[in-house]
GURO-906389 format. One line per field, with one value per residue (C-alpha): residue number from 0; residue in one letter; z, y, x. Coordinates in pm, 1 decimal. Example, Ala and Ser with C-alpha at 12.3 -4.5 7.8 and 13.67 -1.06 7.14 Angstrom:
bami	c(0,1)
kefi	c(A,S)
z	c(780.0,714.0)
y	c(-450.0,-106.0)
x	c(1230.0,1367.0)
//
This chain:
bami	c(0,1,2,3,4,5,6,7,8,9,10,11,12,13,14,15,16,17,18,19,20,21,22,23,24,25,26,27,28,29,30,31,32,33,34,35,36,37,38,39,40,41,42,43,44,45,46,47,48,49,50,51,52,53,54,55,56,57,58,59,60,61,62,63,64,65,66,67,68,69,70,71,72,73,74,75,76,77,78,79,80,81,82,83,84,85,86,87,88,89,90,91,92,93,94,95,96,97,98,99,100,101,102,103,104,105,106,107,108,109,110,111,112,113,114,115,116,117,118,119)
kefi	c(X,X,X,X,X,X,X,X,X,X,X,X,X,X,X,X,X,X,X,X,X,X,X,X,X,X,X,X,X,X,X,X,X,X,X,X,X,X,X,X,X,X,X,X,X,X,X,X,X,X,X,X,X,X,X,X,X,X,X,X,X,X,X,X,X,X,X,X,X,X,X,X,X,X,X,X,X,X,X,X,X,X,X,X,X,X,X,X,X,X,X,X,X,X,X,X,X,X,X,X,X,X,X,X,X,X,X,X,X,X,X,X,X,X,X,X,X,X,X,X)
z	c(-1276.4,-1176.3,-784.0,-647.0,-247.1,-0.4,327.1,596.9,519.5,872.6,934.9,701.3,421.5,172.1,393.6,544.6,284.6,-75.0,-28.7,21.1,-215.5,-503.8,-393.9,-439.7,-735.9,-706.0,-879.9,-1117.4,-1194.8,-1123.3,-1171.6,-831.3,-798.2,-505.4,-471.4,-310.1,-547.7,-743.3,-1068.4,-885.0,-661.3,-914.2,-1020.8,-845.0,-691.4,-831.2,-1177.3,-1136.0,-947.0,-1201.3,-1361.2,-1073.1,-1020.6,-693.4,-377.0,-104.1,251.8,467.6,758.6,1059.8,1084.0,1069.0,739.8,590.8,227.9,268.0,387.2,93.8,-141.5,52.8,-15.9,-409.0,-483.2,-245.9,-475.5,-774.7,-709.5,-666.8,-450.2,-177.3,104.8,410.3,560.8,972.9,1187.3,1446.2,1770.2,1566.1,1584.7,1245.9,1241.4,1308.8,982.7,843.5,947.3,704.4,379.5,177.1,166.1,343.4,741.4,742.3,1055.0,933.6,1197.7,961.1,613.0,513.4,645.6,484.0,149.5,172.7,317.4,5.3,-241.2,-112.9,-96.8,-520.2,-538.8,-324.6)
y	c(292.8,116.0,88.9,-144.4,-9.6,-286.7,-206.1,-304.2,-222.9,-187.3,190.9,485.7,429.7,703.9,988.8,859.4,650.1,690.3,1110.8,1224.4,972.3,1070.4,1418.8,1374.5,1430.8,1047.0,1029.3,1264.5,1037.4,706.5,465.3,423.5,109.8,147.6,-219.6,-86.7,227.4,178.2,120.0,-157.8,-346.4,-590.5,-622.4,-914.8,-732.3,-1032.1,-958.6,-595.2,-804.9,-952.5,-594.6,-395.4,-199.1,-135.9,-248.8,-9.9,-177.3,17.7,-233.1,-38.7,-291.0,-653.6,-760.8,-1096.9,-998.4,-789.4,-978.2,-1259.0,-974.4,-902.1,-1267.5,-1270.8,-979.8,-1140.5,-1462.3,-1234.0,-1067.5,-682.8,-461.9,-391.2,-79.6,-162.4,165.1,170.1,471.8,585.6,400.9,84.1,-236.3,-431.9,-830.7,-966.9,-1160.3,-871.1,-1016.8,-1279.3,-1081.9,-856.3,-517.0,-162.2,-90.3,277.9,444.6,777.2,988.8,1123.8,1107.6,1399.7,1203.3,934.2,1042.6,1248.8,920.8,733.0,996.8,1006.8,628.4,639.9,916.2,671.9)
x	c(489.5,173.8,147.9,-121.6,-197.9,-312.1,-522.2,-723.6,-1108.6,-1163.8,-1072.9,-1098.7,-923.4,-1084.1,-1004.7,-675.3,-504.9,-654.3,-747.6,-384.9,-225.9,-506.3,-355.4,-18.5,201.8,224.2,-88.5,33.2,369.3,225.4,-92.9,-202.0,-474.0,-681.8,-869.0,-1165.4,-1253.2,-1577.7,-1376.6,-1185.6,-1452.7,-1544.6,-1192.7,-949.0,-679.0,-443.0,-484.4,-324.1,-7.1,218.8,257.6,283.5,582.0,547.2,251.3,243.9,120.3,-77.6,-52.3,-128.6,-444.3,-455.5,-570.1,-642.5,-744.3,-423.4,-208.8,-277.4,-230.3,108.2,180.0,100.1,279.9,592.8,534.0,557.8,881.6,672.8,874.4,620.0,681.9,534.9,329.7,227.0,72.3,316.5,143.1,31.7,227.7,237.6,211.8,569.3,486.4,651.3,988.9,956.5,858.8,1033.8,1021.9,1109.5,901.5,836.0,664.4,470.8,290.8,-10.6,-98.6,100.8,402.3,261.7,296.4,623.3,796.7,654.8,792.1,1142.4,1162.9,1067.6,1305.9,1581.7)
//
């Protein structure tokens, strides 16, 4: 399944976000797009939308690029799970989207919460 991950760019994504989940056996069972890779920067996120399988929301930050990403992939009927660091509070914009709010505590959690919701 191709999985398109939104984030904030205003934290450490490589080392918390994109590291562990290049790590995982998702990488190994899935196409994971991360937007802001070098093979991906000149690349609109949108165009990898309408065959996504799946968006995964890192929304522990507020985001505007993410958040109209969010709102494509809402528009285009792509299941989206909605990620947030224990101790952050996501936008209660959330409320009004579709899709799963799960609370991880660090990005091993991260990525073991993420694998049992594809096994689900």
């Amino acid at each position: 399944m191709k999985i398109l991950v939104a984030h904030a760019s205003n934290y450490d994504y490589q080392t918390e976000l994109y590291e562990p989940l290049k790590q995982s056996a998702l990488a190994k069972e899935h196409t994971l797009i991360f937007p802001h890779d070098a093979e991906n920067v000149e690349i609109e996120t949108s165009s990898h939308i309408p065959d996504a399988g799946l968006m995964i929301a890192e929304v522990s930050y507020p985001s505007t690029g993410a958040g109209i990403e969010i709102g494509l992939a809402q528009a285009a009927n792509v299941p989206t799970l909605f990620m947030h660091k224990t101790g952050t509070t996501p936008s209660s914009a959330l409320k009004f989207i579709t899709g799963k709010v799960i609370e991880y505590k660090d990005s091993a959690d991260l990525v073991s919460k993420i694998e049992s919701e594809l096994r689900a």
